[in-house]
ZAKE-779383 format. One line per 4 residues: number of its first residue (from 0); their letters; for each residue z negated, y, x of C-alpha. Coordinates in nm, 2 decimals. Layout:
BEGIN
NUM> a> Z,Y,X  ... .
end
This chain:
BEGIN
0> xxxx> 2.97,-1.03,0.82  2.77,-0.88,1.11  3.02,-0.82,1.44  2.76,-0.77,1.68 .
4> xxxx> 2.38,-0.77,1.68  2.37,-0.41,1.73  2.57,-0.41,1.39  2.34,-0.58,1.23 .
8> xxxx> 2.03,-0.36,1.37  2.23,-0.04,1.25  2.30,-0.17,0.90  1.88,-0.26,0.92 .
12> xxxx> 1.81,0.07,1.01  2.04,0.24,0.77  1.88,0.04,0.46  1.53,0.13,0.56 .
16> xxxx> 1.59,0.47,0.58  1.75,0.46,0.19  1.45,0.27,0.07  1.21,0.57,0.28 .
20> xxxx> 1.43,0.83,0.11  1.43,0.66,-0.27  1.04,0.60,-0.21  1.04,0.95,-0.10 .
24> xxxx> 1.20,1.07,-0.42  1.03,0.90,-0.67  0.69,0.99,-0.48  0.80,1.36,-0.57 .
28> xxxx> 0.91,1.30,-0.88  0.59,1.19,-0.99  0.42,1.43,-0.85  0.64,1.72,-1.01 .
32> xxxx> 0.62,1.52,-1.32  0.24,1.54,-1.33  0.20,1.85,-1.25  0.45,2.00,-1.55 .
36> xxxx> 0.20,1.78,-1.78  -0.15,1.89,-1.65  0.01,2.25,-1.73  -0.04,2.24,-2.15 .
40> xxxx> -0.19,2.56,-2.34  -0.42,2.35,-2.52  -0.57,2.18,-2.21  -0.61,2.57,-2.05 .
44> xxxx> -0.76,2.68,-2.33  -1.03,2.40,-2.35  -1.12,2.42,-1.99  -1.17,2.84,-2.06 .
48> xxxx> -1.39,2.71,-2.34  -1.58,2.52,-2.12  -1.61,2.71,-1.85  -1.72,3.02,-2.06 .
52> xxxx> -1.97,2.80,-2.23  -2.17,2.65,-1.88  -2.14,3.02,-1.76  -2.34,3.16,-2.03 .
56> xxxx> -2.59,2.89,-2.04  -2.65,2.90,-1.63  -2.98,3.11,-1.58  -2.82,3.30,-1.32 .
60> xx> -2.55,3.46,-1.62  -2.85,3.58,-1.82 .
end
């Protein structure tokens, strides 16, 4: 299969950098993906809610 060691070390070398480029991928994949879903109207207008409702009850508001 394999002529030469140094073959063999190439082919090595080739396959590990396809698995560090897949694992690359699907490392920024997930993060896009996360990031789309964390972006919902609902979700924004519950953290305004909140956020409006610890303002006004901090001391320093009043």
């Amino acid at each position: 299969m394999f002529t030469t060691d140094a073959h063999f070390l190439l082919i090595l070398h080739h396959t590990h950098a396809d698995e560090l480029r897949a694992e690359a991928d699907s490392a920024r994949l997930a993060r896009a993906a996360t990031r789309r879903s964390r972006r919902s109207p609902a979700r924004a207008a519950l953290r305004r809610e909140r956020r409006d409702t610890a303002t006004s009850r901090s001391p320093a508001a009043r």
